[in-house]
N, C-alpha and C positions, 0 to 999 in steps of 0.2 A: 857355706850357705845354709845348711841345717842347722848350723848352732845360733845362725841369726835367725831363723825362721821358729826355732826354738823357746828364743828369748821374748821374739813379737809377742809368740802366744801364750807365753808367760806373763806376761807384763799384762797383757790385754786383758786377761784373766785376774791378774792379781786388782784389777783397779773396777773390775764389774762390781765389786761390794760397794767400793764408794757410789759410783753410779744411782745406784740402789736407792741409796740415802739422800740423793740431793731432793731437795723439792723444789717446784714451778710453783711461783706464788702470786695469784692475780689479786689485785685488787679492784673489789667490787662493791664496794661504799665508803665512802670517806666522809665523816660530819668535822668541820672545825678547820682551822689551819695548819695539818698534821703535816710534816717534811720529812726528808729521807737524807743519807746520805751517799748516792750511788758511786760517785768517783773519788771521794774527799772533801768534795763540796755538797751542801744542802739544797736542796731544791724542794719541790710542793709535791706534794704524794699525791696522784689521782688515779682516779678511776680510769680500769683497764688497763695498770702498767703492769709488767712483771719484775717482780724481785727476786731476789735470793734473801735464803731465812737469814742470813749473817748481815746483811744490811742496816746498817741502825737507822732508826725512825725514832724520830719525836710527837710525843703525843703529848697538845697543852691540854689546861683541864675543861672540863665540856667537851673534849671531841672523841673521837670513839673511830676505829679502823676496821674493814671486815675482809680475810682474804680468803682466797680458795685454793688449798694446797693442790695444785691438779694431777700430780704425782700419785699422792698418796691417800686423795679424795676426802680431803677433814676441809670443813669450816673452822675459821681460828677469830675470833673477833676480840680484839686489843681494845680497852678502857684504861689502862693502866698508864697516868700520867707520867711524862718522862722520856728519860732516851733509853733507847735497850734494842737488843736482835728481836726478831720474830722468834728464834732458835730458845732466847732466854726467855721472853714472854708467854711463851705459850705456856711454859710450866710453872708460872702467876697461877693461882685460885683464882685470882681475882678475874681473869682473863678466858675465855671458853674455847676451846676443843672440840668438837664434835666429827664422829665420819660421816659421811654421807654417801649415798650411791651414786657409782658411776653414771647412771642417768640424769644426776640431778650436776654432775660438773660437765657435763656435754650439754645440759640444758643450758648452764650459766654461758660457755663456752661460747654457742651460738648467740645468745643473748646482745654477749661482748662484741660480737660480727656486728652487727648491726647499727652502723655509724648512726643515723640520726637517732635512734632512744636511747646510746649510751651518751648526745651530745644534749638530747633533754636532760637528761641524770643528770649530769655536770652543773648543768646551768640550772635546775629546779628550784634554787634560793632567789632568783633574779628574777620574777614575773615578768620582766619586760620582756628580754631575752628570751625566754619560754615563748610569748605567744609568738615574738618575731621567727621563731623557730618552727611551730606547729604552723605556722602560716604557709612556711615555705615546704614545707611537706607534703598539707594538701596542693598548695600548687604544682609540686616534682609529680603528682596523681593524675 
């Protein structure tokens, strides 16, 4: 029984560095038709999903991705047309990196909570949509 109890806290130990390292990646702006690949298949990148950085995303040209690593509290914002991880992207030039304070990814964090102004974000290309939205807001008042 000790040499299993042993091995647990071996193991348990030996895998807290990878831990470490993963990151929680929200996205929180999407311009263009940017897709993902989560399972093997493609599907549409939006606003307030989470990713993993090894995820490949396609980014066509015009459009522009922005996440929030909330792990390790950087802004990553991808221009970089094509397919590629978040992992390989971020260390583009051409693509930006920044930390930011913990208050400012609890700020975004809550932001995200807040179903109707993350489902105005979404729909803000769509004027119709918009005001049938804000309409129903002040009414929920």
């Amino acid at each position: 029984m000790r040499k299993y109890r042993f091995l647990i806290i071996a193991v348990v130990f030996s895998l807290m560095p990878l831990m470490a390292f993963a990151q929680d990646l929200l996205v929180y702006y999407v311009v263009g038709n940017v897709t993902y690949t989560p399972n093997g298949t493609s599907a549409p990148l939006v606003m307030n999903s989470r990713i993993a950085s090894t995820v490949e995303i396609n980014i066509p040209a015009d459009s522009r991705v922005e996440l929030l690593d909330v792990t390790n509290a950087k802004r990553i914002i991808l221009i970089t047309q094509g397919k590629g991880t978040v992992s390989v992207w971020s260390k583009n030039k051409a693509n930006t990196v920044t930390d930011v304070p913990q208050q400012y990814v609890q700020y975004v964090l809550n932001q995200m909570g807040n179903q109707q102004l993350t489902a105005l974000k979404q729909h803000s290309r769509d004027s119709e949509q918009v005001s049938d939205l804000l309409k129903s807001i002040e009414e929920d008042d």
